[in-house]
C-alpha positions as CSV (number, residue, x, y, z in Angstrom):
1,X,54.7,-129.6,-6.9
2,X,58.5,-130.2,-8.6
3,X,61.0,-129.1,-6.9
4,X,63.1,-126.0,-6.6
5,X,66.5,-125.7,-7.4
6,X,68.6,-122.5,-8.2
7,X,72.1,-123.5,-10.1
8,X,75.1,-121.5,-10.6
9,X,75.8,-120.8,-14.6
10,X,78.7,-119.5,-16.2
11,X,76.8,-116.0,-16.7
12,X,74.1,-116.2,-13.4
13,X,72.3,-118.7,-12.1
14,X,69.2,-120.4,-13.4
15,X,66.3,-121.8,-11.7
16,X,64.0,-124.9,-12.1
17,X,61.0,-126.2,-10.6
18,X,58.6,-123.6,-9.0
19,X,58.8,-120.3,-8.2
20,X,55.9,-119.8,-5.7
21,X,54.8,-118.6,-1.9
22,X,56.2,-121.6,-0.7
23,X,59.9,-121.6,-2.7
24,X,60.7,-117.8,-3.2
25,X,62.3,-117.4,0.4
26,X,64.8,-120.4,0.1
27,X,65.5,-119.0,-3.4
28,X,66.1,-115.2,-2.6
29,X,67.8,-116.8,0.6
30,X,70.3,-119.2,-1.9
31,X,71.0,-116.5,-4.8
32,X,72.5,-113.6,-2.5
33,X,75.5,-114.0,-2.7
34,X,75.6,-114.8,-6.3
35,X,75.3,-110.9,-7.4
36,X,78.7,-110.0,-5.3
37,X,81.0,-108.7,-8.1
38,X,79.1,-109.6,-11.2
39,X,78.8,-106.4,-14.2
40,X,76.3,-108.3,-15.3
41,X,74.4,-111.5,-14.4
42,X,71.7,-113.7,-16.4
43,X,69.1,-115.0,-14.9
44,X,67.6,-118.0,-16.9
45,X,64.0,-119.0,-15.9
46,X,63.4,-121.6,-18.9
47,X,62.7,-124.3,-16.2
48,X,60.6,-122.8,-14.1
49,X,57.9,-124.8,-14.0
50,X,54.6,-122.9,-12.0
51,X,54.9,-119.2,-10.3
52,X,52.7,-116.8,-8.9
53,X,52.7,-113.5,-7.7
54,X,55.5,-114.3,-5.1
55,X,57.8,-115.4,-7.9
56,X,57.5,-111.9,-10.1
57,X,58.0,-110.7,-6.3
58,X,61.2,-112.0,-6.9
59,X,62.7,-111.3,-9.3
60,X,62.1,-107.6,-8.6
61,X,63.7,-108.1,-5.4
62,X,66.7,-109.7,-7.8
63,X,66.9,-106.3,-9.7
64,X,67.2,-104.6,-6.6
65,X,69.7,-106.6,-5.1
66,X,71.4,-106.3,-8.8
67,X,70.9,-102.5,-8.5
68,X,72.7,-102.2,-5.3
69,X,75.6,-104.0,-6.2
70,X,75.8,-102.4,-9.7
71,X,74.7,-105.4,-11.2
72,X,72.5,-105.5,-14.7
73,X,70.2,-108.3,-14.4
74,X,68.6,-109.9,-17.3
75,X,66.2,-112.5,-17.2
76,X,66.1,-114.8,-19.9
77,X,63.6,-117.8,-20.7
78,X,60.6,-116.2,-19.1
79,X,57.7,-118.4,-19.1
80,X,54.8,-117.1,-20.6
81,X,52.8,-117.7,-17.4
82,X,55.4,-115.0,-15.8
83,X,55.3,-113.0,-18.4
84,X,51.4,-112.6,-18.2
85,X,51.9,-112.3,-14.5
86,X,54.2,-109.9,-15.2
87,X,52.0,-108.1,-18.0
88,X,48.6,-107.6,-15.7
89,X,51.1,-106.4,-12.7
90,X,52.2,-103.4,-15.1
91,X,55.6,-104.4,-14.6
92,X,56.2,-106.4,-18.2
93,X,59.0,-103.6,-19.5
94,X,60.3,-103.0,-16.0
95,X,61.6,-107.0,-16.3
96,X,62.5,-106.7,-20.3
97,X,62.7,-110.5,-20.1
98,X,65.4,-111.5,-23.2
């Protein structure tokens, strides 16, 4: 298992290592207050290296946040193993990833 970091960008935050059962809390738990007063905020997940189900759990969890804050959230650098994830879930246009 690598591990997990979320980073502060100049347009969002990005994350590296795994997005997983065991990582998504400390995550969701690290990135809240990054949506305060953001119009729009980029999520990059090109370093993500192994997610599951809790991981796409996530980052709808991220669009809700984003929608109660009147945030747009955009995900950019999906892996494809999200994206499949993603695609089998139903949920592939619903995340638009860039």
């Amino acid at each position: 298992m690598s591990e997990t970091v979320l980073r502060q960008t100049e347009t969002g935050f990005g994350v590296s290592g795994d997005m997983r059962f065991s990582t998504v809390t400390g995550l969701l738990n690290e990135s809240l207050t990054m949506f305060e007063g953001q119009q729009i905020l980029e999520i990059n997940l090109g370093a993500v290296a192994r997610v599951d189900s809790a991981g796409l759990a996530l980052l709808i969890e991220w669009m809700n946040r984003g929608m109660k804050n009147n945030t747009e959230v955009r995900f950019v650098s999906m892996p494809d193993q999200m994206k499949e994830i993603a695609r089998m879930s139903g949920l592939e246009t619903m995340l638009s990833p860039v």
